[in-house]
C-alpha positions as CSV (number, residue, x, y, z in Angstrom):
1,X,76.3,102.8,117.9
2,X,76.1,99.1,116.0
3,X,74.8,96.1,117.8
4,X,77.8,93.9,118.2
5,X,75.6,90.7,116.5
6,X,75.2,93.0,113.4
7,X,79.2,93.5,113.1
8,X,79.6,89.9,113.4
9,X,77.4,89.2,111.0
10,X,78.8,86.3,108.4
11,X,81.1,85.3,111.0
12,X,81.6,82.2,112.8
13,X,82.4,82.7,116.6
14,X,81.9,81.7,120.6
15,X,80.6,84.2,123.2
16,X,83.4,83.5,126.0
17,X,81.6,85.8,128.4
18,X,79.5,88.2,128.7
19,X,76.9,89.0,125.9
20,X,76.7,89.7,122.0
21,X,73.5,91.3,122.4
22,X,75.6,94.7,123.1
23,X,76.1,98.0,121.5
24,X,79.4,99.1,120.4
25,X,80.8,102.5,119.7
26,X,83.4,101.7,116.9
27,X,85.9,99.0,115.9
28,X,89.9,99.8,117.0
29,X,92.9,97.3,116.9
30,X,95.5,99.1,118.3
31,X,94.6,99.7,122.1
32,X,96.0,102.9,122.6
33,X,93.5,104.3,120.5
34,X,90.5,102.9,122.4
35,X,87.4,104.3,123.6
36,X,84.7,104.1,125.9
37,X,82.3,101.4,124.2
38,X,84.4,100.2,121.6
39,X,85.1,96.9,120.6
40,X,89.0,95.9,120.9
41,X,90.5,93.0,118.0
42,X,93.5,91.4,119.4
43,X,95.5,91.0,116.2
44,X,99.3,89.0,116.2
45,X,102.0,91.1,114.2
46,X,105.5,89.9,113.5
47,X,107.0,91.9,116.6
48,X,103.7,92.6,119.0
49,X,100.9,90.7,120.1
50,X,97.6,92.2,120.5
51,X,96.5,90.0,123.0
52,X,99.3,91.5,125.0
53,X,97.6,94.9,125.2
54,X,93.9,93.4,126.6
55,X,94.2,94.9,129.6
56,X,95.2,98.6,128.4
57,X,91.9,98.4,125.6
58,X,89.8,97.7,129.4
59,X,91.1,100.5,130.9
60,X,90.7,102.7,128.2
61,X,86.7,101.5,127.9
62,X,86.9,99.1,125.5
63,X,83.2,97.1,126.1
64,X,84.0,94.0,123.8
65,X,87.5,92.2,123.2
66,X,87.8,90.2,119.9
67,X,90.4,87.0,120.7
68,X,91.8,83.9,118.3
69,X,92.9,82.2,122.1
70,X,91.9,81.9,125.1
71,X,93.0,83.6,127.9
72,X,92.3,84.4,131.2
73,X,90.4,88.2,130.9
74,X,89.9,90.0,133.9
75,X,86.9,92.7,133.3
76,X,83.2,93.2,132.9
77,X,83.5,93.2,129.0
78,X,82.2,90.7,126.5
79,X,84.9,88.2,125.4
80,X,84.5,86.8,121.6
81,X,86.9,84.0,120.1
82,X,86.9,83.5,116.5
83,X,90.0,81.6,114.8
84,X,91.4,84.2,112.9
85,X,91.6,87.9,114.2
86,X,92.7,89.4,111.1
87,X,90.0,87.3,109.1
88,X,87.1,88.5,112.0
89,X,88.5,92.5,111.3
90,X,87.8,92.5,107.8
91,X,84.2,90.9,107.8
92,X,83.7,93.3,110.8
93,X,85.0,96.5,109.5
94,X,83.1,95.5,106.4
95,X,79.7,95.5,108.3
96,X,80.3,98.2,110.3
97,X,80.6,100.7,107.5
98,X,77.7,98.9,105.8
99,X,79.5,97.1,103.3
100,X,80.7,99.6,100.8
101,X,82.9,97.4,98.5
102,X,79.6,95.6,97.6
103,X,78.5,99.2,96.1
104,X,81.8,100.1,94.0
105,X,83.7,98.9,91.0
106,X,86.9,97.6,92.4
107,X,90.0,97.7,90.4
108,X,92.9,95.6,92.2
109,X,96.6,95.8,91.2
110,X,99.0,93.4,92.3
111,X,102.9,93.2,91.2
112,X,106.4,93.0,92.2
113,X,106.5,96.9,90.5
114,X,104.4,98.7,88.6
115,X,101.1,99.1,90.9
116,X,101.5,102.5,91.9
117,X,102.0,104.3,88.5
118,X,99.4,101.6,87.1
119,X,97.0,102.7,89.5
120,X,97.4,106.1,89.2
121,X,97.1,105.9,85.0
122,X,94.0,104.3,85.9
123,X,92.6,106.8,88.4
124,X,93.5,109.9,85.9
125,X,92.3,107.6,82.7
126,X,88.7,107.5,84.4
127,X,88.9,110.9,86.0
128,X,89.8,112.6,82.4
129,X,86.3,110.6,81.4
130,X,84.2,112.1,84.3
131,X,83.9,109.0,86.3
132,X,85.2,109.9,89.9
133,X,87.8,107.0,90.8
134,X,89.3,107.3,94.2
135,X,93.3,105.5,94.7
136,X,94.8,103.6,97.7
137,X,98.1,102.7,97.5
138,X,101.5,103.3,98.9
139,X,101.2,107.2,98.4
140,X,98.4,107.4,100.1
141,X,94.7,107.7,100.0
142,X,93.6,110.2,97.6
143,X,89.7,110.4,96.2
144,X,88.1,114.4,95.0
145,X,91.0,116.8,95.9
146,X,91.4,114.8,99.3
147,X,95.0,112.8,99.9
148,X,95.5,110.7,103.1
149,X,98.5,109.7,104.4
150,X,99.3,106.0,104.8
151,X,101.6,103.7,106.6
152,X,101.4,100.5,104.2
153,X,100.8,99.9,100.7
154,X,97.3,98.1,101.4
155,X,96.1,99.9,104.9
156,X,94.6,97.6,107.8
157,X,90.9,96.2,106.5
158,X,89.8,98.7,109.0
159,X,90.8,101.7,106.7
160,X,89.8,99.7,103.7
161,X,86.6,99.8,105.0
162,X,86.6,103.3,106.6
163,X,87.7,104.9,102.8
164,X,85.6,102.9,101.0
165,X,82.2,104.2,103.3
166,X,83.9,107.8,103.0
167,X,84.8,107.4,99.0
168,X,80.6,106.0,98.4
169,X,79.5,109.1,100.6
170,X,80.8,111.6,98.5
171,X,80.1,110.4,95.2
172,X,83.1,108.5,94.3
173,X,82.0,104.6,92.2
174,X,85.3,103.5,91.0
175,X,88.6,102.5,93.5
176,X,91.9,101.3,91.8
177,X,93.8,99.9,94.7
178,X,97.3,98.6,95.5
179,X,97.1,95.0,96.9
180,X,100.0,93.9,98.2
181,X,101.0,90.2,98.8
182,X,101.5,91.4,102.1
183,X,97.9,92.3,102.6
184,X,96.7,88.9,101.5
185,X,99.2,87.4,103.9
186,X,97.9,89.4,106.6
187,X,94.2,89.5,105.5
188,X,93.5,92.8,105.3
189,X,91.1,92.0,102.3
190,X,89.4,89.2,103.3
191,X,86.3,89.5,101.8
192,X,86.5,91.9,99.4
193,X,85.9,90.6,95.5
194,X,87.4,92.8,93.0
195,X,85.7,93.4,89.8
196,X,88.9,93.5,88.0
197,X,92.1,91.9,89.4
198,X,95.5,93.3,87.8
199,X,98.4,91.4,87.4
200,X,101.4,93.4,86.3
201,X,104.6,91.5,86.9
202,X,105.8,88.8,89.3
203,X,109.6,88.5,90.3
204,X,111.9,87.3,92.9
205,X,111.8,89.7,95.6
206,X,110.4,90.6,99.3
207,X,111.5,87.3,100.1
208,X,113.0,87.5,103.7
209,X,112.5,88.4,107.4
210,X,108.7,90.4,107.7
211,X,108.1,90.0,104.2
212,X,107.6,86.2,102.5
213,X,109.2,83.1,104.1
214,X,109.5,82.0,100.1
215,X,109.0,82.5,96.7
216,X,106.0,80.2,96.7
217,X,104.4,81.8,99.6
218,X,105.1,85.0,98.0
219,X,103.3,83.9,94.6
220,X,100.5,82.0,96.5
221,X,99.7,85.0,98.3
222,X,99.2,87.2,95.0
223,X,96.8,84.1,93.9
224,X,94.5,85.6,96.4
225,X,93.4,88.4,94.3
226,X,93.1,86.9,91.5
227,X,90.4,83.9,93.0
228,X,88.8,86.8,94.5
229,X,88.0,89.0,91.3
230,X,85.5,88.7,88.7
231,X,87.9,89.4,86.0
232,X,92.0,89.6,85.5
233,X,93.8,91.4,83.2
234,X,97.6,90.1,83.2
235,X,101.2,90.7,82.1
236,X,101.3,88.0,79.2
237,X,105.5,88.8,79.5
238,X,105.4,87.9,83.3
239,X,107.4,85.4,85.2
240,X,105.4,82.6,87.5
241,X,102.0,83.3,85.2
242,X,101.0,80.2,85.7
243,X,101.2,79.9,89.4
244,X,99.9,83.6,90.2
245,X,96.7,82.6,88.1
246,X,96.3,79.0,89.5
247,X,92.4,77.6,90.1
248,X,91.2,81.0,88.5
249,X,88.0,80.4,86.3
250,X,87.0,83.7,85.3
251,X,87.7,85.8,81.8
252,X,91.4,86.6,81.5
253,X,92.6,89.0,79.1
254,X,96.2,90.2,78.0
255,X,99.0,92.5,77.5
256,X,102.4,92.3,76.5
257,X,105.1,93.4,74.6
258,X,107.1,90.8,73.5
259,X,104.7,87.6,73.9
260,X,101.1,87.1,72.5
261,X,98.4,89.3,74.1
262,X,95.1,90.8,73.6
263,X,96.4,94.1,73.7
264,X,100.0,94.1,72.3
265,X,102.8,97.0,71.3
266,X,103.9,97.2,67.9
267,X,106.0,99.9,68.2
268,X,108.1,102.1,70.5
269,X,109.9,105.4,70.4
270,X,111.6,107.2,73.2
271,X,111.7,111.1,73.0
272,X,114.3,113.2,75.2
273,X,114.3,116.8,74.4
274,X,113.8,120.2,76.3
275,X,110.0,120.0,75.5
276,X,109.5,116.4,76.2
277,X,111.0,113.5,77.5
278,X,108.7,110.2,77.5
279,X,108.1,107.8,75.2
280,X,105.3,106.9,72.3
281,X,104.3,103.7,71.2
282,X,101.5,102.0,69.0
283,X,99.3,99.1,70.3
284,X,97.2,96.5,67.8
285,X,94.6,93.8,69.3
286,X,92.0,95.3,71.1
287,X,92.9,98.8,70.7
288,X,94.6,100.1,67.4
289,X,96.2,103.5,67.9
290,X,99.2,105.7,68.9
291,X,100.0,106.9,72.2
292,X,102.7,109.4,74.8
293,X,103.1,108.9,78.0
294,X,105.7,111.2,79.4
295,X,106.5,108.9,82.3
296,X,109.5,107.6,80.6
297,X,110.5,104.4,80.5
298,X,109.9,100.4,78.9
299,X,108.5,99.4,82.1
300,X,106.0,102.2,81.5
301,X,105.0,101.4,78.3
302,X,103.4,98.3,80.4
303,X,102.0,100.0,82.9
304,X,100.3,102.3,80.3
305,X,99.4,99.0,78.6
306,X,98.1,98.1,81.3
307,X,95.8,100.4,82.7
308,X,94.4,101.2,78.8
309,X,93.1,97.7,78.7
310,X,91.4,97.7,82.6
311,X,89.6,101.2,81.0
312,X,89.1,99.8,77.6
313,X,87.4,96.5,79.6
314,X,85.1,99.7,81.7
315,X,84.1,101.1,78.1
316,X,86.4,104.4,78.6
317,X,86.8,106.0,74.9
318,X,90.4,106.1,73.7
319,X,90.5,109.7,73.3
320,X,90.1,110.1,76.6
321,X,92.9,107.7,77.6
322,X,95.2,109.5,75.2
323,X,94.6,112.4,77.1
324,X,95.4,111.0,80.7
325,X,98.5,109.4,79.9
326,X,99.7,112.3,78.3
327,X,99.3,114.5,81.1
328,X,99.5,111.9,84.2
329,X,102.4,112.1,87.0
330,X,103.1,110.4,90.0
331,X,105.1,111.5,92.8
332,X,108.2,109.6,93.1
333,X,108.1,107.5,90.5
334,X,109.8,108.4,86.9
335,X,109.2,112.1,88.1
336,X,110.5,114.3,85.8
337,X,111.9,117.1,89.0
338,X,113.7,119.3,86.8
339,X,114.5,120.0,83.1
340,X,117.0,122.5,82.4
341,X,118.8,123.8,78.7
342,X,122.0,121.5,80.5
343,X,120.4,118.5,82.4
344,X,117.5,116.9,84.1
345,X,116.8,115.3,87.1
346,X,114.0,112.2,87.9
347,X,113.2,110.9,90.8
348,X,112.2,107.2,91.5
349,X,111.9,105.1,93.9
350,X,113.2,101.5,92.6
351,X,114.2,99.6,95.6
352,X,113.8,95.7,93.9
353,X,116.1,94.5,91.7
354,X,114.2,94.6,89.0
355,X,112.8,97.5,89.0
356,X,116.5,99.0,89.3
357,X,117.0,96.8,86.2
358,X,114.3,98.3,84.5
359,X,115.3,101.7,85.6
360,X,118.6,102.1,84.8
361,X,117.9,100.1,81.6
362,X,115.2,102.6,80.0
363,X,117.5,105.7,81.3
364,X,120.0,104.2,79.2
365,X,118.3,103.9,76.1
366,X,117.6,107.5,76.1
367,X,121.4,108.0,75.5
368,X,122.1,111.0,78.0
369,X,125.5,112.6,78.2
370,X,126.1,110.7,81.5
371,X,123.6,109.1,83.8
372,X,124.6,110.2,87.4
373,X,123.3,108.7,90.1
374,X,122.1,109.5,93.7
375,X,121.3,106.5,95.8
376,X,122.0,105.0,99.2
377,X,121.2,101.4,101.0
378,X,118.1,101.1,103.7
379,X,118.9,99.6,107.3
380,X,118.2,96.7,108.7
381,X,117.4,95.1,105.1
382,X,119.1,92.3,103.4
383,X,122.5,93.2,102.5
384,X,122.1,91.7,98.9
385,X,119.9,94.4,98.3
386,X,122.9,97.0,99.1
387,X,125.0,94.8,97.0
388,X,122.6,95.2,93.8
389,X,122.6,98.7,94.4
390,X,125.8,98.8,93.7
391,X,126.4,96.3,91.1
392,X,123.3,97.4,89.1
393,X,122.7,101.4,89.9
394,X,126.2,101.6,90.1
395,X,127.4,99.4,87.3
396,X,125.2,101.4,84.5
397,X,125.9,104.9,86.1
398,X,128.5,106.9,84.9
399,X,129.1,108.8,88.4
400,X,127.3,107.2,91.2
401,X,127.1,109.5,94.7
402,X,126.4,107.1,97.2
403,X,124.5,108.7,100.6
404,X,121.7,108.3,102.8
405,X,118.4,106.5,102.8
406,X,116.6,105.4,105.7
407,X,119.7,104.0,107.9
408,X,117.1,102.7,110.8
409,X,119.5,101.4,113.2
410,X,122.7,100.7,111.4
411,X,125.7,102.6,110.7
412,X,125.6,104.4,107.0
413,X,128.9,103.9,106.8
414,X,128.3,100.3,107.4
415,X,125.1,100.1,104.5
416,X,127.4,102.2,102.1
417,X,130.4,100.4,102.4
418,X,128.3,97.6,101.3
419,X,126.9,99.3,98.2
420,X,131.3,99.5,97.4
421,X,131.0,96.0,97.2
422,X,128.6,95.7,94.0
423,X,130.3,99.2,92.7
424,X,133.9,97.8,93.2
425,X,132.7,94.2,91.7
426,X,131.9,96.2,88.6
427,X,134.6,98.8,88.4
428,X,132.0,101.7,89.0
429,X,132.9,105.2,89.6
430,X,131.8,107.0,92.6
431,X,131.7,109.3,95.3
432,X,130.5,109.3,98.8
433,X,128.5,112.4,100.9
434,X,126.6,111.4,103.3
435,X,123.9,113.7,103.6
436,X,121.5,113.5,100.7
437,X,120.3,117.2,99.9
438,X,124.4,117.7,99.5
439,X,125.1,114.9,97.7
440,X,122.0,116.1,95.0
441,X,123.2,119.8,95.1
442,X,126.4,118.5,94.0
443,X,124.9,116.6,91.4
444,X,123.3,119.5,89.7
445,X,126.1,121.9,90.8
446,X,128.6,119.6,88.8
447,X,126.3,118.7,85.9
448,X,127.4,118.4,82.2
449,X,125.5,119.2,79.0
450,X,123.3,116.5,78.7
451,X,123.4,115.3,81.9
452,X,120.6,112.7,83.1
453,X,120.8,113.1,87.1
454,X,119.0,110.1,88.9
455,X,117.6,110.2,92.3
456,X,117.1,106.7,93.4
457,X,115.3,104.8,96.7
458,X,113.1,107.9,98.5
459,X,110.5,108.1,95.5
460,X,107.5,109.6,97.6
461,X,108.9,109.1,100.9
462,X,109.4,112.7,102.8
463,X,111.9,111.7,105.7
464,X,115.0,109.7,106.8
465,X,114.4,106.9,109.1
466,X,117.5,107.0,111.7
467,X,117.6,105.4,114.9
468,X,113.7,104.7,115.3
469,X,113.4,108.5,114.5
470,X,111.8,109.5,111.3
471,X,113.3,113.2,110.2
472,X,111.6,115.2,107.8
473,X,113.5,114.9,104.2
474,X,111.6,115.9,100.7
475,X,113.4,115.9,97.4
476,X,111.5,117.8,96.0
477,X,112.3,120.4,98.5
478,X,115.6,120.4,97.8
479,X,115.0,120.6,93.8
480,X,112.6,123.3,94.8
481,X,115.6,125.3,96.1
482,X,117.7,124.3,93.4
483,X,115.4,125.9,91.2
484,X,115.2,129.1,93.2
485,X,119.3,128.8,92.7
486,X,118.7,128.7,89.1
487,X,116.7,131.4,88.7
């Protein structure tokens, strides 16, 4: 139990009744997870309003009820208005779990893509030098052997707050988290200050209904981190530079590969054979030396960039670097599935169009027999999206099998005859089957010699979304039984 004037602490708020004087059991904003004793934050989302639900966090026991307006509260429980929910949830989660961010070195990523794989890099880059880095991002919450699931890139500040107490307990002093532009949007991190803010590319995208109203908002809200951290490390190559590192006075260091940076590539090679497909490259500035990742790809070449210069900046020894990259994977993105004497097969999740850009770009250059190309269209998205899919998946695939991914609440014959569009625009070649484990057995069933076999949109994700039902689907499952095939 915490007295309610400690979890307030640093914030600025009226007692509408009752008493802040109180203890309180723990801190919930979703009321049908209340408790007896608990304090209740009333938070607005784009569909639901928490305030809404003030009477069910009562019933359930809740003993305080955070607002940002008044209303009429019927119950024997303290009533606290502050002016921003979402702002008052952060600074309280924050003192509740004895402010844990204040006792770890923060690494934050930001991006339009790249902060997953960066992230990970980094975690294995520190783990492979015996510091103990623990990783939230939009795979999940992973720190020891432990992996928690999650429902958004950057969790509620809640969770934040929750992993980062749990993380300290057990030994963990580094975090390299995913911040999303969302999170500063919704202020999940309000608060926090990053020791290193990470910049690794800024585009046009997740502009639209429940994402960004515009592109400025959406750059403005990835300016957040970067006023919030004591140091940034930055894509020299990005787009919008200048905006995403507007009013920041702090040290800012580089990468890049084509403009001026600190840390720079001079050199690239890309390596597809039965014992390793990746790529090697050579950086000068502030490291000199040769590295492999086997993550393939040019977009990985600045990811790897990237998180050697955040390690470099924590005094991590190159050797050890070398190592990680070497060795690192993530799930569901550039994941080499399966490598056979006739063809392989990686899955990714690329979903923006620049990241399918850079996808099918870099598979290209590794000069496969054919790129074929599994992919479908999500629901209830932006039908430009579908379009692009078509036109750029499509357009640089020589087979493309168009299928399922996450149809929500629309038809998939609907989303897929919208993916035709872009493939018909460009004269692509392609087949439709509908369900997605068929459409990747036939894939592998009707593979050449030489074959690159692309699996594009699910990434991590293990389940179709259809008709507010989510179904369990894994990829890798059906590689798995591929494989069994094979043997």
């Amino acid at each position: 139990m915490k007295n309610l004037k400690d979890v307030l602490k640093g914030i600025s708020y009226n007692v509408l009744s009752g008493t802040d004087d109180v203890l309180i059991n723990d801190i919930k904003y979703d009321s049908r997870k209340v408790e007896k004793d608990d304090i209740y934050f009333a938070l607005k989302g784009y569909n639901t309003d928490g305030h809404d639900y003030i009477p069910e966090a009562i019933a359930k026991g809740a003993k305080v009820i955070v607002v940002s307006k008044i209303l009429n509260i019927i119950g024997d429980v303290t009533v606290i208005k502050v002016d921003d929910s979402r702002i008052a949830l952060s600074y309280a989660s924050a003192n509740y779990f004895d402010n844990p961010a204040s006792k770890l070195k923060i690494i934050g990523v930001t991006g339009t893509t790249g902060k997953t794989t960066t992230t990970h890099m980094i975690r294995e880059i520190l783990e492979e030098s015996g510091i103990k880095c623990g990783l939230i991002g939009s795979i999940g919450i992973k720190y020891n052997d432990k992996v928690i699931h999650t429902d958004n890139t950057t969790p509620e500040s809640y969770e934040v707050n929750k992993y980062f107490r749990e993380m300290l307990d057990n030994d963990v002093t580094y975090v390299a988290m995913e911040t999303s532009s969302q999170a500063f949007k919704l202020n999940r991190l309000a608060g926090i200050t990053f020791d290193i803010g990470v910049l690794t590319n800024v585009s046009t995208d997740h502009i639209g209904p429940g994402e960004h109203e515009s592109q400025e908002e959406y750059v403005a809200c990835k300016n957040k981190l970067f006023l919030n951290s004591k140091e940034v490390i930055c894509n020299n190559d990005s787009l919008y530079l200048d905006e995403v590192l507007k009013g920041v006075e702090v040290p800012i260091t580089t990468y890049a590969v084509n403009n001026k940076a600190d840390l720079k590539v001079t050199n690239v090679k890309l390596i597809n054979n039965v014992d390793f497909f990746g790529s090697e490259f050579s950086t000068e500035g502030l490291i000199s030396d040769t590295f492999r990742t086997s993550i393939p790809g040019e977009f990985n070449i600045y990811n790897s960039l990237c998180a050697l210069l955040v390690c470099h900046k924590l005094g991590v020894d190159t050797t050890k670097a070398k190592i990680a990259l070497l060795k690192v994977k993530v799930r569901g993105r550039m994941e080499i599935a399966l490598v056979t004497p006739k063809y392989k097969v990686l899955i990714d999740y690329a979903h923006t169009e620049d990241g399918m850009k850079g996808l099918v770009k870099t598979l290209r250059a590794y000069n496969p027999k054919r790129l074929v190309s599994v992919y479908g269209g999500g629901g209830n998205r932006p039908k430009e999206r579908r379009y692009n899919l078509g036109e750029i998946i499509g357009g640089a695939s020589d087979l493309s099998i168009i299928t399922m991914d996450n149809p929500r609440f629309e038809e998939i014959s609907s989303i897929n005859n919208d993916i035709k569009v872009g493939l018909d625009k460009v004269g692509a070649k392609y087949i439709e089957i509908t369900d997605r484990a068929d459409a990747i057995k036939y894939a592998c069933d009707n593979a050449l010699d030489g074959d690159l076999i692309l699996l594009v949109g699910k990434g991590h994700e293990e389940y179709q979304d259809i008709k507010g039902v989510k179904y369990h689907f894994s990829e890798i499952e059906v590689i798995d039984e591929i494989k069994k095939n094979l043997k």
